[in-house]
Structures are given as C-alpha cells and as structure tokens.
C-alpha positions in Angstrom: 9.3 -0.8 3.2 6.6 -1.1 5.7 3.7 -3.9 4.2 0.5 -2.4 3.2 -2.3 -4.6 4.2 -6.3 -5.4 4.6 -8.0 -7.9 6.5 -11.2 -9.4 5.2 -13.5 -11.0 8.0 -15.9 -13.7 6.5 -18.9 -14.2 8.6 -22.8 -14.1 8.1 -23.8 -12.8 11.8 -21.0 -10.0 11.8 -21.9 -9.0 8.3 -25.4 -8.3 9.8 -23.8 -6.7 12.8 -24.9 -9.5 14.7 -21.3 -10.3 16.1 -17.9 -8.6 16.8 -15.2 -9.1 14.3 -13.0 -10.1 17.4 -10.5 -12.4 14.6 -10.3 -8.9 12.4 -9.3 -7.3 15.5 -6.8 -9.8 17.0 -5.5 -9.4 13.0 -5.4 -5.9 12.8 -3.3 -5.8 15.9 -0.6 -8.3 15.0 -0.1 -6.8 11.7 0.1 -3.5 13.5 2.5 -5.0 16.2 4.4 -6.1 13.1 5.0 -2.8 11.5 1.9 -3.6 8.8 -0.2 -0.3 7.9 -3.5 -1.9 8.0 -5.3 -0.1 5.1 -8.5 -1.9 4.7 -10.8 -3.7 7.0 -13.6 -5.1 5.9 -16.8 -7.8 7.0 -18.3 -9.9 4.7 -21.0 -12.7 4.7 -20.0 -15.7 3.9 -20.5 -15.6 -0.4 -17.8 -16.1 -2.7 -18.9 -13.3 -4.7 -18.5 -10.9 -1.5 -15.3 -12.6 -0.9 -14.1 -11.7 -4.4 -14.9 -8.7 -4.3 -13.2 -7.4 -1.6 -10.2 -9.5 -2.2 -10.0 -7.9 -5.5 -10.2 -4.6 -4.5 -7.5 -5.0 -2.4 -5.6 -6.7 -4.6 -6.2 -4.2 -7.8 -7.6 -1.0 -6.3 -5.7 0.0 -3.2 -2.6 -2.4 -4.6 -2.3 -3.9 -1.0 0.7 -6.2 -0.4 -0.9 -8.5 2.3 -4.5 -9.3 2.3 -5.3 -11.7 5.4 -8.9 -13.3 5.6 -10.6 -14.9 9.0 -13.2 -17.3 8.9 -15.0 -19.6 6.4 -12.3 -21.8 6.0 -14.0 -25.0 7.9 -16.6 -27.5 6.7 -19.8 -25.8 7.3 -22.2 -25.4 4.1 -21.8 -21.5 4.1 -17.8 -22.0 4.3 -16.6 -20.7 0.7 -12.8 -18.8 1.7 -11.0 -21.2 0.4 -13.0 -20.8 -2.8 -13.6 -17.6 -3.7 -9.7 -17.5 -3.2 -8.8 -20.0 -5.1 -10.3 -18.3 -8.0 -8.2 -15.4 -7.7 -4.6 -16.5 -7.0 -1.7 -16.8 -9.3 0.3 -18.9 -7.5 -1.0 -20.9 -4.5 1.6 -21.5 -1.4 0.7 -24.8 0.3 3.2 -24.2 2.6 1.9 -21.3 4.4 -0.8 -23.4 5.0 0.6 -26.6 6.1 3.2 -24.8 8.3 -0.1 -23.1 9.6 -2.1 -26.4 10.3 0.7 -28.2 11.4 1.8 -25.9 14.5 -2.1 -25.7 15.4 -2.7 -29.4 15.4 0.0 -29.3 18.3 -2.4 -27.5 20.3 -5.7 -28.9 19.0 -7.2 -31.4 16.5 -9.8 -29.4 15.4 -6.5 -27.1 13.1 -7.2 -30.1 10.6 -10.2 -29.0 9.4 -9.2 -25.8 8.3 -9.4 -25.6 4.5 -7.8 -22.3 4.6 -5.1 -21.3 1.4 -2.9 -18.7 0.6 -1.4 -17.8 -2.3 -0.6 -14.5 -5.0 -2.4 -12.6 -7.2 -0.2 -10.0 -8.7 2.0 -8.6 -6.4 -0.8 -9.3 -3.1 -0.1 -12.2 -0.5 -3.6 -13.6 0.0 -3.8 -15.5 3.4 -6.7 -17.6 4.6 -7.1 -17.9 8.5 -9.8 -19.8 10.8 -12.3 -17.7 12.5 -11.2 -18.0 16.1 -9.6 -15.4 17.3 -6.8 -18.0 19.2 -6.6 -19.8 15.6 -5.8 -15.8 14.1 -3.0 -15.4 16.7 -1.2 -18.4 15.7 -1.4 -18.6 12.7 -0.1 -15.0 12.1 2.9 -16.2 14.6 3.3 -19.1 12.4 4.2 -16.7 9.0 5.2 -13.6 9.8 8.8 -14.5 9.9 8.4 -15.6 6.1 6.1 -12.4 5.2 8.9 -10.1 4.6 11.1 -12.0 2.3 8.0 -13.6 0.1 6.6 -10.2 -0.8 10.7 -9.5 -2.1 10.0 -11.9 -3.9 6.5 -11.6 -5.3 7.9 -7.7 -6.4 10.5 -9.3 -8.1 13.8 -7.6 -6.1 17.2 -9.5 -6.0 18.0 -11.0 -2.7 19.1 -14.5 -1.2 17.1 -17.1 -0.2 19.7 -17.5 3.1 18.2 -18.5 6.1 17.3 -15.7 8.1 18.3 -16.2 12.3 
C-alpha cells in the first residue's frame, strides 16, 4: 500500500512568500523517492492555531497516513511545532525523535536543540523536523526504515515485530 502523505512547512517569511520552502521540497522529494504519494503541501506561519489546522485537515479530511512538518521546532519565541502537535496526538513516539537527534548530534551540536515530536492521531503519523533542509534529509533517512511497519501498526493489521534486514 503506497503511504499517503502531506508536508506542512512552518515558517513566518515563507508564509508571506518571503522565502522558499526549500525543507518542503527536500521533503516532498524523499517521500516521493520513497514510494510516498505526496497529497498535501502546505506553508504556514509560525501559529499553533495555523499548525493545527492544517495538521488536522490532514489528519481528518484527506485521512493522510504520514504528515511530516519542517521548521519551528527550535528555541526561538515564534517556535510552537512541537506545540500545536502535542495537542493533537494520541500517542507520542519519543523514539522517532531521539533516534532523530541522536544521529544528527553525530554530525552537529546544534540537533540538540530541536524540540521536534512525533507521534499519532488516529490512524496519521505526525513527524516534526528542523527547518534546514540538511536537518530534513536526515532525519527522513533516520525513520523511513521504521515508517512502513508503524503505520501496520497504527491501522491495526497483524504482523511481526521481527527485525527487518
């Protein structure tokens, strides 16, 4: 089954056309790469109501099975991903997350200090990513191996938990 997805950009000057989406981009072509038919693609400023929005019409609406958002995840005042996601999500998946820091922190400090989450709502992977369009790249790399088997799982079908080689 191929994985319907959206990507959400989160950023104040592309929202005002003031900036490429460059991350949605990189995004978009990974997902493609990966067999994802990318559904949605949207730019939003960086407001937790925005965020929500869109998140949830991709979630409820278009019934999308991957949702991955780029930027707003860092310390910044206007950085609210992490929030407005929060919100939403059944279940959160630390380890998405970690695995996701931890690879990037063997490449750069800076991976730290993304607050980025991801988690479920319904039957949707929600998956927050930095801004930078390197950061994007891999952190995509990072998960996409685990994509597959965690939206088995989040529809419910029977299969093992083996590990895949």
């Amino acid at each position: 089954m191929a994985i319907r997805a959206g990507i959400v950009t989160v950023s104040d000057r592309g929202a005002m056309g003031q900036r490429e989406d460059v991350s949605g981009k990189v995004a978009e072509e990974i997902l493609r790469g990966a067999g994802a038919e990318v559904l949605m693609r949207e730019v939003v400023p960086d407001e937790v109501e925005r965020i929500r929005e869109v998140l949830l019409r991709g979630c409820e609406e278009l019934g999308l099975d991957l949702i991955v958002t780029t930027g707003g995840t860092g310390v910044s005042p206007r950085d609210v991903t992490p929030e407005a996601t929060r919100g939403l999500i059944d279940k959160e998946l630390p380890g998405f997350s970690e695995a996701m820091r931890m690879e990037g922190f063997k490449k750069t400090p800076h991976a730290i200090i993304s607050r980025g989450i991801c988690g479920v709502r319904g039957k949707t992977l929600i998956v927050n990513l930095p801004g930078s369009p390197k950061a994007v790249k891999e952190g995509l790399e990072v998960i996409l191996p685990a994509i597959p088997h965690t939206l088995e799982k989040v529809r419910g079908e029977e299969g093992e938990c083996a590990r895949r080689d």
